[in-house]
N, C-alpha and C positions, 0 to 999 in steps of 0.2 A: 863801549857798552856801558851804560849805565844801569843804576840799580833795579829798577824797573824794568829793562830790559828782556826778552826772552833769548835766548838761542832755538830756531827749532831750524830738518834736518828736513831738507824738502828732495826728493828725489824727481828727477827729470829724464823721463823712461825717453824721450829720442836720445839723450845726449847718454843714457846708460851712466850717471852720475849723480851723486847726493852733495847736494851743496850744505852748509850750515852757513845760517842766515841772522844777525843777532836784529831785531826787532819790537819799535817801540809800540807799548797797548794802542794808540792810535794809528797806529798804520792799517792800510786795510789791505786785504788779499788780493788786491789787482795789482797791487803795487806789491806784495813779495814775491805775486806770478812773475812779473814785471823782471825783477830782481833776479829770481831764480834760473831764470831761461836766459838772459844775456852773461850770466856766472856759469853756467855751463855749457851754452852752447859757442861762447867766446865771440859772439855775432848778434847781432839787431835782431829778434825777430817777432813777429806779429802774436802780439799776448793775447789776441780773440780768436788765434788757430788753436787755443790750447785750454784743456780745464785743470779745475785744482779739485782735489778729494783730501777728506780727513774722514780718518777711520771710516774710512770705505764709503763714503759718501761724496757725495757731489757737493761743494759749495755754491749753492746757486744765488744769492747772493755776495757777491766779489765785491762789494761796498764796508761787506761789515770788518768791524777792525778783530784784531789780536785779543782785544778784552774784551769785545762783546761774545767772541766762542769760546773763548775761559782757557785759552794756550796756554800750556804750561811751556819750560823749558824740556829741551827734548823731545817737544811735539813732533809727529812724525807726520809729513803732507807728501803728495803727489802731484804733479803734472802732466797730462797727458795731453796728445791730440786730440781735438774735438773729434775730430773724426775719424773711424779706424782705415788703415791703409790696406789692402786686398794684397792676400800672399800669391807669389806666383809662382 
């Protein structure tokens, strides 16, 4: 981690787990999705099954980086399934 560096604290509701993630202002959100779900789920898996929220919103651009949404450290993000699964 270098100085510039953030820590933020990404929870990944299939795996029921919060990874922390140290990331530079130029990385962008596809890539900590990216990150987050092969750290928790300990397996490959398709980053366009899944979305990311900050402070309860939808990132719908997954391009923009770490510095263009003003992350601090300890930012807290989400990942979810795109699409909800039907209880049975």
């Amino acid at each position: 981690m270098t100085v510039a560096d953030v820590r933020l604290r990404i929870a990944v509701a299939d795996a029921w787990d919060t990874v922390t993630l140290d990331a530079a202002p130029s990385q962008t959100m596809a890539e900590l999705k990216q990150r987050a779900l092969a750290q928790a789920m300990g397996r490959t898996v398709a980053p366009d099954q899944y979305v990311m929220k900050y402070r309860g919103a939808l990132v719908l651009d997954e391009h923009a980086t770490v510095a263009g949404l003003a992350l601090r450290s300890g930012a807290p993000l989400i990942v979810l399934p795109a699409r909800r699964h039907p209880v049975r």
